[in-house]
Each structure stands twice: as structure tokens, then as C-alpha cells.
C-alpha positions, 0 to 999 in steps of 0.5 A, a space after each residue: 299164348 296159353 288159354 285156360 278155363 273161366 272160373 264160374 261161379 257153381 261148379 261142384 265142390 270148387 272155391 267159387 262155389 263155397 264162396 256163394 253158399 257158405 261164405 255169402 249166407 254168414 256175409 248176408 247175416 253178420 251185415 243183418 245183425 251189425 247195423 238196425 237197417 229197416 224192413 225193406 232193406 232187410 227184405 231186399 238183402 234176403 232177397 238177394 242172397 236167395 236169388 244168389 244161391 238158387 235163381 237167376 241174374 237180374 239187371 239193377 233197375 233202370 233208375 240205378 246210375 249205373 245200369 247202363 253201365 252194368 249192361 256194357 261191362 257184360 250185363 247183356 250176355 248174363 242177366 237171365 242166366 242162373 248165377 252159378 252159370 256165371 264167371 266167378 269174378 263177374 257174379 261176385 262183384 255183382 254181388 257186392 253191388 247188389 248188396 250196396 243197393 239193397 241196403 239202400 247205399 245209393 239211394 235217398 234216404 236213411 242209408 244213403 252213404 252208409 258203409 255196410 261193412 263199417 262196423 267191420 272195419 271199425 272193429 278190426 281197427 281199433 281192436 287190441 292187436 293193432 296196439 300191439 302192432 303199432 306198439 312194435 313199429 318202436 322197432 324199426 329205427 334201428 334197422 339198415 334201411 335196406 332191412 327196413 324195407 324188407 320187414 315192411 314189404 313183407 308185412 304188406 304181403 301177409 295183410 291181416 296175417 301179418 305180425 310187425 312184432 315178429 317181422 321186425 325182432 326177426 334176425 337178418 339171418 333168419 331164413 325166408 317165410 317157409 310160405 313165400 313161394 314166389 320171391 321177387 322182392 330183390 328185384 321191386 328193391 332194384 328196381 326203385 333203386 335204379 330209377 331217377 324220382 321214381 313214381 310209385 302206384 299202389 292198388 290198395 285191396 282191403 282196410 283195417 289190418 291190411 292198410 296198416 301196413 300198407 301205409 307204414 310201407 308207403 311212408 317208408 318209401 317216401 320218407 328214405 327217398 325210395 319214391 319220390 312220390 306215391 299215388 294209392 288207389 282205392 275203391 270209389 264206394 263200399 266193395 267186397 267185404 273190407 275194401 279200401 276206400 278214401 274214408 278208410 285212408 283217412 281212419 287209418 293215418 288218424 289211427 297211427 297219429 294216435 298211437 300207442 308208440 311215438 313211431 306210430 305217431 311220426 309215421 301218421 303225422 308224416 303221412 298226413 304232411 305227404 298227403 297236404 304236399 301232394 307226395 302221396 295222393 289218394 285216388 280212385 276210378 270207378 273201374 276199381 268195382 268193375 267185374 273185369 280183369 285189368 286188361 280191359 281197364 279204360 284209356 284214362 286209368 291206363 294213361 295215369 298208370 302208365 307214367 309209373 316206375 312201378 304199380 304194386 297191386 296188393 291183395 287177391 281180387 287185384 291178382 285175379 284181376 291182374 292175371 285172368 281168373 282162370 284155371 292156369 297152369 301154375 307154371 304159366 309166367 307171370 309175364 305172360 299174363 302181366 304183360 298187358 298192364 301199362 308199367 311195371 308191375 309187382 303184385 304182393 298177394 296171400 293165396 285165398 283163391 284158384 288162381 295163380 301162375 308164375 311159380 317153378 315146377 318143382 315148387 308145384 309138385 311140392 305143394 300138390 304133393 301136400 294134399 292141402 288146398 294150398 291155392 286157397 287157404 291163405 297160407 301161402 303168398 307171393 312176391 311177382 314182379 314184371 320189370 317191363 311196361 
């Protein structure tokens, strides 16, 4: 079995460390500046990002519900150490949990429950480009179902990237997206295909723009009889900067129920009835904020997952959870890494970090021959998938 190295959090020049100097620092200040926290929250979230980019891993106070927990997941062997010291994926979901506490999310009082990055997702939400994607979901009535199930794949993929209008006008002729680099899209189809009430799990990653698609998937899947039932998992509480969690869900549907365009409509109105009947089902686990890879999931997670034809898990934090977020050899297969997890697995991700295996060679030397830092620029995605649990 292939090793490779950690990623940590400040090694010079890397992604990870860009992460916590340049990104985190515009994070602190637009969280500052979207809602009227207080002095003390506002000291507290300075604070953290201080001790972030230049001091030491502190345990959260004894009070907190979850030190102890904290401690288990690897508390222990980091807290006192710089956080540049510490494995990437570790101190950034620390960090998110710091932050949560810093403004006061689980604590009595003012700011108990309240969603740092609301107002980010509102925003996204309800902004003049989910219109015009729900205005072309107008589209999709008239495609061969197989078609359908392509154009809605494909714009689960690509997220907030994603343009309905343009996947859905586009001709079956046309060729591939010049960026899909990993293609196993025939094989997620085939799959459901030969299955009988096929059990489907999705591992949402972000709201707003992504979740959209997402969940126009997800209705496509239940409503052709692709999958005879879907469960979508999503974060227990607020976590990186827009993930999905069942307050997000639910403003998602209302969003499509509203409209613009009668498909949007039905679609919403169908996920809400699939929702009432028990067809879809919205879950979550606090193992979802953990600051581990999915090897390390506990039994009753595993033992939910495990019953599943398949469990597509979206986004780039799951895929780094998924595979090991360490510096593998791109060439490394897929289902070496995978082959831990309790089903079948699909992962659809744009790459927005270092991590990645399963591509073929000449594919590699193609992209390193571009001189782009193609692991991290968000313009390049993949379709993986291991067919054996």
C-alpha cells in the first residue's frame, strides 16, 4: 500500500498555508463586517485569527460539550504546538470550530444558534443568478432521461460553477468539458441501473449555489425511479465557510418551490413530498465536523452507509476526507484509497486543493506540462468511482 506525506498547515509557499494567511485573514473580516456581534465576540474572533497565523493550538475550554471530544479526535498530540506545525485538515477544521465558539454559536446568550455565514448564504441564495438557473431548469422536460441524468450530474459536479443554462441547451454531440479529468460517469449510471430499489446516499458539501443542483439531482433520481430512495447527509451545525446543513436544505426546496419557472416549482414541490413520504431523508452525524478522514468514521455512521448501492460524496473537503489528505502520487488508484469506505463510492469534486489520485499518466504530464497550478484553481474536476464495498 502506497504512503505519502501529511499535508501540514504552514509549510512555505504550499496551498495549506495560503489557506491560513490569505484566505482566513478576508474570512475573520467579512464574518466581522456581515453580522453587529459584540465586543466580546468581536475580541474573541481577533483573537483566534492571531493565534492562528502566528501562536500555538489551544484546547477549547473544559465547559465546552465537545472538549473532551476534541482531545479523542487528536487533541492530545497538537494542542501546544504552532499551528503551522499541524496536519492541514486537523487545524482547518479546528479552526472552524473556533470560530463557532468565538462567536458565541454554542453558548448562551445573544448569538446562541446563529449561523456565522448566514448572510453569506442568503446572499448566494437569493441572488439574480439562481434565477436565471432555475429559469433554465424550463429545459430539462424535453431531454431522454438518460440525457437528463448527464446535464444534472455534471452540474452537481461543477457547484457554484456550475451554468444549468448552458449544460442543458447543450447538444448530445457536443464534446466532454475540456476540464472533467476523470470520467466515471457511465459507470455511477450502470451501476443504479443494475440494481433492484437501489439505495442511494449523498454527502452534501456546500449550500446556495452548489445545493441547488444537488438537490435538482436528487429529485431526478427519485422522481425516474433511478433510486428507489435517497438519504442526504449534511453538517450537524455551521462548518467551513458554506456548508450544507438541514436549515440550508430546507431554504433551498422553499427556494425552488418559489420559483422563477414551473419546473423549479414541481421540482421543490416534489422534494418536499419525497421529504414528507420518507423517500428522501435528511440526516446528519457529528462525525461530519470531525478532523479525520472517513477511515476512521465510527460503527453506527458505517453501519448506516453500509446498506447503500452507492454513496456519492460531493465536494473537496469530503474528497480529501475520502482519499487521505496527503501529497499522493496522482496516479495512486482510486480504489486503493477508497477501498476502506463501507459502499460503493462515487465522488464528484472540482479540485480546489493538493490532493488527488486516480488520474492516468499521460493525463498528469499533460496538466504539469501547463505550468498552472491545476490541483488548486478550481478549474478542473472529476468523476471517481469504486464499484465495490
Amino acid at each position: 500500500m502506497p504512503t505519502a506525506p501529511v499535508i501540514l498547515s504552514g509549510t512555505p509557499g504550499s496551498f495549506a498555508r495560503g489557506v491560513f494567511h490569505e484566505r482566513h485573514p478576508k474570512l475573520i473580516q467579512q464574518v466581522l463586517d456581515a453580522l453587529p456581534y459584540g465586543p466580546f465576540e468581536r475580541t474573541a474572533i481577533e483573537e483566534l485569527l492571531a493565534e492562528s497565523t502566528s501562536g500555538v493550538l489551544e484546547p477549547l475550554d473544559e465547559s465546552a460539550h465537545d472538549h473532551q471530544q476534541w482531545l479523542e479526535w487528536g487533541g492530545e498530540g497538537v494542542f501546544g504546538r504552532p499551528w503551522s506545525e499541524a496536519p492541514f485538515l486537523w487545524a482547518e477544521s479546528y479552526f472552524y470550530r473556533r470560530l463557532l465558539e468565538a462567536t458565541g454559536y454554542f453558548r448562551p446568550g445573544t448569538w446562541q444558534g446563529i449561523d456565522p455565514f448566514a448572510p453569506f448564504k442568503h446572499a448566494e441564495l437569493a441572488g439574480p443568478a439562481v434565477d436565471a438557473e432555475l429559469a433554465a431548469l424550463s429545459g430539462l422536460p424535453s431531454l431522454a432521461t438518460e440525457k437528463r441524468g448527464e446535464v444534472l450530474l455534471a452540474s452537481a459536479l461543477w457547484g457554484n460553477r456550475a451554468d444549468l443554462g448552458f449544460q442543458i441547451t447543450a447538444s448530445a454531440d457536443d464534446a466532454p468539458l475540456p476540464a472533467l479529468i476523470a470520467d466515471d460517469g457511465p459507470l455511477l449510471w450502470s451501476m443504479l441501473a443494475a440494481a433492484r430499489d437501489p439505495r442511494v446516499r449523498v454527502v452534501a458539501d456546500n449550500a446556495g449555489r452548489e445545493l441547488l443542483p444537488d438537490l435538482v439531482l436528487i429529485d431526478h433520481l427519485l422522481a425516474s425511479g433511478i433510486a428507489a430512495e435517497v438519504v442526504l447527509y449534511v453538517k450537524p451545525f455551521p462548518y467551513y465557510v458554506s456548508d450544507a446543513t438541514t436549515a440550508d436544505v430546507l431554504a433551498t426546496v422553499d427556494r425552488l418551490r418559489s420559483g422563477p419557472g414551473r419546473e423549479a416549482e414541481l421540482i421543490g414541490r416534489r422534494l418536499w413530498q419525497a421529504m414528507n413520504s420518507g423517500t428522501l431523508t435528511v440526516r446528519t452525524h457529528q462525525f461530519f465536523c470531525a478532523p479525520l478522514p472517513f477511515h476512521d468514521m465510527p460503527a453506527d455512521l458505517s453501519s448506516e452507509l453500509s446498506g447503500a448501492t452507492l454513496t456519492i460524496t460531493k465536494g473537496d473537503l469530503n474528497y480529501r476526507r475520502l482519499v487521505g489528505d496527503q501529497l499522493w502520487d496522482a496516479t495512486v488508484p482510486f480504489a486503493e484509497r477508497v477501498g476502506h469506505f463501507p459502499s460503493p463510492v462515487a465522488a464528484l469534486r472540482t479540485l480546489k486543493s493538493d490532493v488527488i489520485v486516480g488520474l492516468d499518466g499521460p493525463v498528469v504530464a499533460g496538466l504539469e506540462a501547463t505550468g498552472e497550478p491545476w490541483r488548486t484553481s478550481g478549474k478542473y474536476g472529476i468523476i471517481q468511482v469504486h464499484a465495490q464495498a
